[in-house]
C-alpha positions in Angstrom: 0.0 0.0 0.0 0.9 3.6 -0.7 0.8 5.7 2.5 2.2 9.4 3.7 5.4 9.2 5.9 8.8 10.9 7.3 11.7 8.9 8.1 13.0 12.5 10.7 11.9 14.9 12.3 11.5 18.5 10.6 9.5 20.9 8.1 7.0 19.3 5.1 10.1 18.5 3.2 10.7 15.7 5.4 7.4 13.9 4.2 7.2 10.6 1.7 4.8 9.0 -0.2 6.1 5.6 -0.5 5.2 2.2 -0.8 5.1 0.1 2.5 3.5 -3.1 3.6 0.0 -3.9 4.4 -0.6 -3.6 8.2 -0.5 -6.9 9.6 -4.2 -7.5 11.5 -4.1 -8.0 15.2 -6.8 -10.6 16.9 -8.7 -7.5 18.0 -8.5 -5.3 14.4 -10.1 -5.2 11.2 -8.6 -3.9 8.0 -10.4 -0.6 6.7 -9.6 1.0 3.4 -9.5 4.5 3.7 -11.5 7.0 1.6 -10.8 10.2 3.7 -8.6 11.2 6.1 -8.7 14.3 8.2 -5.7 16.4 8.9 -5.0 17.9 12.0 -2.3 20.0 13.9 -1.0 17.2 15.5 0.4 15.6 12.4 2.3 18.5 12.3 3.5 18.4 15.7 4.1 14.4 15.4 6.1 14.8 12.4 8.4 17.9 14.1 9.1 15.7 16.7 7.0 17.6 19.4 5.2 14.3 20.3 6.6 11.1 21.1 6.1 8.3 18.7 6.6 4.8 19.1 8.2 2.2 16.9 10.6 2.9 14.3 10.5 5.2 10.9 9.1 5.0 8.5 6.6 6.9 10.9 2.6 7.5 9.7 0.7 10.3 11.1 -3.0 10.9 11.4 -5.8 9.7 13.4 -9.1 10.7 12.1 -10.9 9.4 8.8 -13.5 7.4 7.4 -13.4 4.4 4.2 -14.7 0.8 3.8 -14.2 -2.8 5.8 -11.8 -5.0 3.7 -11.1 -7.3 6.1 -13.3 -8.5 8.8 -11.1 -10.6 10.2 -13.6 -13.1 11.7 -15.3 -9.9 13.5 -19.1 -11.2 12.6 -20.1 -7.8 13.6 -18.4 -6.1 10.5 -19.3 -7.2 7.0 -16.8 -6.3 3.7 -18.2 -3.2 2.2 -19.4 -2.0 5.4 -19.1 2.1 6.2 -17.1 2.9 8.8 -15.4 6.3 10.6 -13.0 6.3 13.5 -11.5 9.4 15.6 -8.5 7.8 17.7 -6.7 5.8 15.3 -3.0 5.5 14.8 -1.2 5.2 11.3 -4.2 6.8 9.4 -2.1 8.6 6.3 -2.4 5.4 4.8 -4.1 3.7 2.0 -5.1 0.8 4.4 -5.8 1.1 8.1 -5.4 -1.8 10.7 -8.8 -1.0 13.2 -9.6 -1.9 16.3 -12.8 -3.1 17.1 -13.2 -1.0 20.1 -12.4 2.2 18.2 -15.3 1.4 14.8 -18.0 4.1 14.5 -20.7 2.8 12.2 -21.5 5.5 9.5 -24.7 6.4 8.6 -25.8 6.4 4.6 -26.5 10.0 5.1 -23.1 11.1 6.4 -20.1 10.7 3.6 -16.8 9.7 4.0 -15.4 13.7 3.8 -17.6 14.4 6.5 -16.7 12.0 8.3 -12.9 13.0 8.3 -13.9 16.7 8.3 -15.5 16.6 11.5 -15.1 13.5 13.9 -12.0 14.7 16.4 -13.2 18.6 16.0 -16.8 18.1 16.5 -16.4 15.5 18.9 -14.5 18.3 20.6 -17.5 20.4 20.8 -19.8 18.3 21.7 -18.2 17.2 25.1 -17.6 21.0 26.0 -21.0 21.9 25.2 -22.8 19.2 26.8 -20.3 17.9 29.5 -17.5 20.5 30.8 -20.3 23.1 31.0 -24.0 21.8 30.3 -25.1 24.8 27.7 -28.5 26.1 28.4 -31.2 28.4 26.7 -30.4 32.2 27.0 -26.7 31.3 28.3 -24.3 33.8 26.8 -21.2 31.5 25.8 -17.8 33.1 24.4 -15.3 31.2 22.3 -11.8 31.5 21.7 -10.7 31.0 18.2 -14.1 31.5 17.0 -13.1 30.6 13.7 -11.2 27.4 14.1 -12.9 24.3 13.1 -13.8 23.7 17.0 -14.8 27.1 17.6 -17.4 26.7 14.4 -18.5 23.4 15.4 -19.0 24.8 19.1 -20.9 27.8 17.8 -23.2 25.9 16.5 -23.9 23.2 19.0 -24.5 26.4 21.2 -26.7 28.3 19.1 -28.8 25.0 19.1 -28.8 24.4 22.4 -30.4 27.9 23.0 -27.1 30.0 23.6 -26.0 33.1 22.4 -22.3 33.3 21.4 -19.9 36.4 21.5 -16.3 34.8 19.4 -12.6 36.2 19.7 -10.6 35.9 16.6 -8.0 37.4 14.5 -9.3 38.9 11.5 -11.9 40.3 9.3 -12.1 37.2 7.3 -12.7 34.9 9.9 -15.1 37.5 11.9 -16.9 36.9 8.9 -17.0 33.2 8.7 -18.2 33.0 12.3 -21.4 35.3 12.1 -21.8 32.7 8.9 -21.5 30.4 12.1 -24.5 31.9 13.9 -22.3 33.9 16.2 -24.3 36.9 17.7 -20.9 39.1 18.2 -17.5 38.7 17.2 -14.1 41.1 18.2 -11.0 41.0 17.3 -7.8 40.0 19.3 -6.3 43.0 18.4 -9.2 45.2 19.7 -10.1 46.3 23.1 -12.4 42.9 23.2 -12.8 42.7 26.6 -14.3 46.6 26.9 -16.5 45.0 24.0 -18.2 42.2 25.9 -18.9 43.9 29.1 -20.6 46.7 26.4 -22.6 43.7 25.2 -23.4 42.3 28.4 -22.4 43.9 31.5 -22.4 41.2 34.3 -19.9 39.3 32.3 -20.9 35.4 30.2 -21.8 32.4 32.0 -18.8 30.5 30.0 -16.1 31.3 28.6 -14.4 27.9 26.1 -10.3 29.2 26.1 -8.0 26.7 23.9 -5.6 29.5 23.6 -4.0 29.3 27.1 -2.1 32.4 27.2 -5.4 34.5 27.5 -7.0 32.5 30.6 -6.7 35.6 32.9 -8.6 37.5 30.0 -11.2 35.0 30.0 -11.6 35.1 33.8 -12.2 39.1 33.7 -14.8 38.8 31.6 -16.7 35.6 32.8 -19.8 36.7 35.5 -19.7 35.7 39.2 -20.4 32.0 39.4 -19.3 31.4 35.8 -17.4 29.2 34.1 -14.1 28.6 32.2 -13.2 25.9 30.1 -9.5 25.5 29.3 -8.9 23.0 26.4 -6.3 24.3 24.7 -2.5 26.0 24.7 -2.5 27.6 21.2 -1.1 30.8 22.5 1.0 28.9 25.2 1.1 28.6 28.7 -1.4 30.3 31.0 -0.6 32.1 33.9 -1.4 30.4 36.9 -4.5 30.8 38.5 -5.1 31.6 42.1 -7.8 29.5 43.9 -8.7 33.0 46.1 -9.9 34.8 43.0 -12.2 31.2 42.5 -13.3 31.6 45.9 -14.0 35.6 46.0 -15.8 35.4 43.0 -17.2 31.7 42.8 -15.8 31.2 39.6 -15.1 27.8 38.2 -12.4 26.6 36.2 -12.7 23.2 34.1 -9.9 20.9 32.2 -11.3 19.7 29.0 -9.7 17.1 27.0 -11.0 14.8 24.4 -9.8 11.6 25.4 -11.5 11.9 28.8 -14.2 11.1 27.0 -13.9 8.8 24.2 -12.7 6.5 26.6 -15.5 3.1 25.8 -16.6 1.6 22.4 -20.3 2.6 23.9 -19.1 6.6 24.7 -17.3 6.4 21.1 -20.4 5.4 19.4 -23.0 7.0 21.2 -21.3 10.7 21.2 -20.5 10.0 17.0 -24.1 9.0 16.9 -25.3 12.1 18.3 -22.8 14.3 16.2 -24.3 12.5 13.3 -27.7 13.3 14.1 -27.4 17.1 14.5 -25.5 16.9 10.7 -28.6 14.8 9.6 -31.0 17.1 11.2 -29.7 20.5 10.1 -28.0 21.4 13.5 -24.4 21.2 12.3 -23.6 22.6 8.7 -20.0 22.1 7.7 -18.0 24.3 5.8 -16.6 22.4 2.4 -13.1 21.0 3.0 -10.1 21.9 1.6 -9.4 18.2 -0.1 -5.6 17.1 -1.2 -4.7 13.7 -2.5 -2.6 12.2 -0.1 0.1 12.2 -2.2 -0.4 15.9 -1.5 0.9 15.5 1.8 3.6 17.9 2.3 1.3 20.9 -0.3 -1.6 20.1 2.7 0.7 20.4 5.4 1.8 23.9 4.5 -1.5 25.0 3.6 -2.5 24.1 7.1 0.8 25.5 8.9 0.2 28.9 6.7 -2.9 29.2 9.0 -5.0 30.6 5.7 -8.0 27.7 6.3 -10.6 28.6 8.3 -12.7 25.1 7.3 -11.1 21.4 7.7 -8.0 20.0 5.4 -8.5 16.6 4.5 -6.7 13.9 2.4 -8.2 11.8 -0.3 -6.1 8.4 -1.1 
């Protein structure tokens, strides 16, 4: 099989398309051939050398896509042909994927393969904050970090359905615009005076605020009500400052942890939150911006399209 590698550590230049061996099924796997493949930041950090990766080059990145069952590998449950999407699963950037059972997400008729890889780890994302770290409610005013991002659009929506209204930080005119396309009520800028601006849109402060830039976690705190909420996911900007547990006590503020994996952490939890990010697609409640598609032997043009910070929808990779 053909798949997208890197042998070291380093810019896109470092990435292959070359010719490797079929994965080699495991008692508990079933061989999927890959139709889409979403691509995400962390390739890029995997294939810099920022995350550890075990075994030994030639490495595949990716975790996220959707394609068909080639291979049930004695798994009744699974028949050849069968549809099927995953969000956690090594090696991806590959022409054939090696599954395990545990991680399979059935895929409706109704959802296709691009949308599949477009939106499993992102909206999955958005669907835990929204509905676990802080349980959204009607006539909540919710403000999001990175507004733009393909969590921050996912999460706009899921909020505006749940009843919400959204105020979103971002870093342009462009991507203002593609988040009021979102359903956002109010967006400012970074480079604005945007905390001035949402205590001019509402005074007391938002019940949540949903950081995955890090660096602006004290912002986020000034302008979040008494008793509200912050929900730190993410370290885009870098490190926070740390946060004093008096200024949580004075003001009876709350501050959350959010990651994905805390969740996805059960075949049930991996197909009953897919299931429900499926529905609200099916039903209207999610609209996804068209991807950016490369062929995988695209890789390293895809990888600097993403690093150039340009897209504001999801990048994925067609085999």
């Amino acid at each position: 099989m053909k798949a997208l590698t890197f042998s070291s550590f380093g810019n896109s230049d470092v990435l292959e398309y070359i010719e490797i061996p079929n994965p080699e099924l495991k008692t508990d796997e079933i061989l999927v051939e890959m139709k889409a493949i979403g691509l995400n930041f962390a390739d890029v950090y995997r294939r810099k050398g920022n995350y550890h990766l075990k075994g030994n080059p030639p490495f595949i990145a990716g975790y996220e896509g959707a394609g068909i069952v080639v291979d049930n590998n004695d798994h009744p449950e699974y028949k050849i042909g069968d549809r099927v999407a995953f969000a956690d699963v090594p090696f991806a950037n590959a022409e054939l994927v090696a599954v395990n059972i545990n991680h399979v997400l059935p895929l409706p008729e109704a959802i296709s393969f691009e949308t599949a890889a477009a939106i499993l780890l992102q909206g999955l994302t958005a669907q835990y904050l929204a509905t676990d770290s802080h349980k959204t409610t009607k006539g909540e005013t919710v403000l999001i970090h990175a507004v733009a991002g393909g969590v921050g659009q996912f999460l706009t929506q899921i909020s505006k359905s749940l009843g919400a209204n959204v105020i979103g930080l971002t870093s342009s005119p462009d991507k203002a615009k593609v988040a009021i396309e979102q359903g956002a009520n109010h967006v400012f800028l970074y480079n604005e005076d945007w905390k001035s601006a949402i205590f001019e849109v509402i005074p007391n402060g938002v019940d949540v605020v949903y950081d995955s830039i890090g660096s602006t976690l004290s912002d986020s705190f000034e302008v979040t009500k008494e008793c509200g909420q912050v929900v730190f996911f993410g370290m885009a900007g870098g490190d926070p400052e740390p946060v004093n547990p008096r200024m949580l006590m004075d003001t009876s503020k709350t501050l959350t942890g959010g990651d994905l994996w805390s969740y996805l952490n059960s075949k049930e939890e991996r197909i009953k939150r897919s299931a429900q990010l499926f529905n609200w697609i099916i039903e209207g409640k999610i609209k996804l911006s068209e991807p950016t598609s490369f062929k995988l032997s695209e890789g390293k043009q895809a990888h600097d399209y993403l690093e150039s910070r340009k897209s504001t929808g999801k990048i994925i990779l067609i085999p």
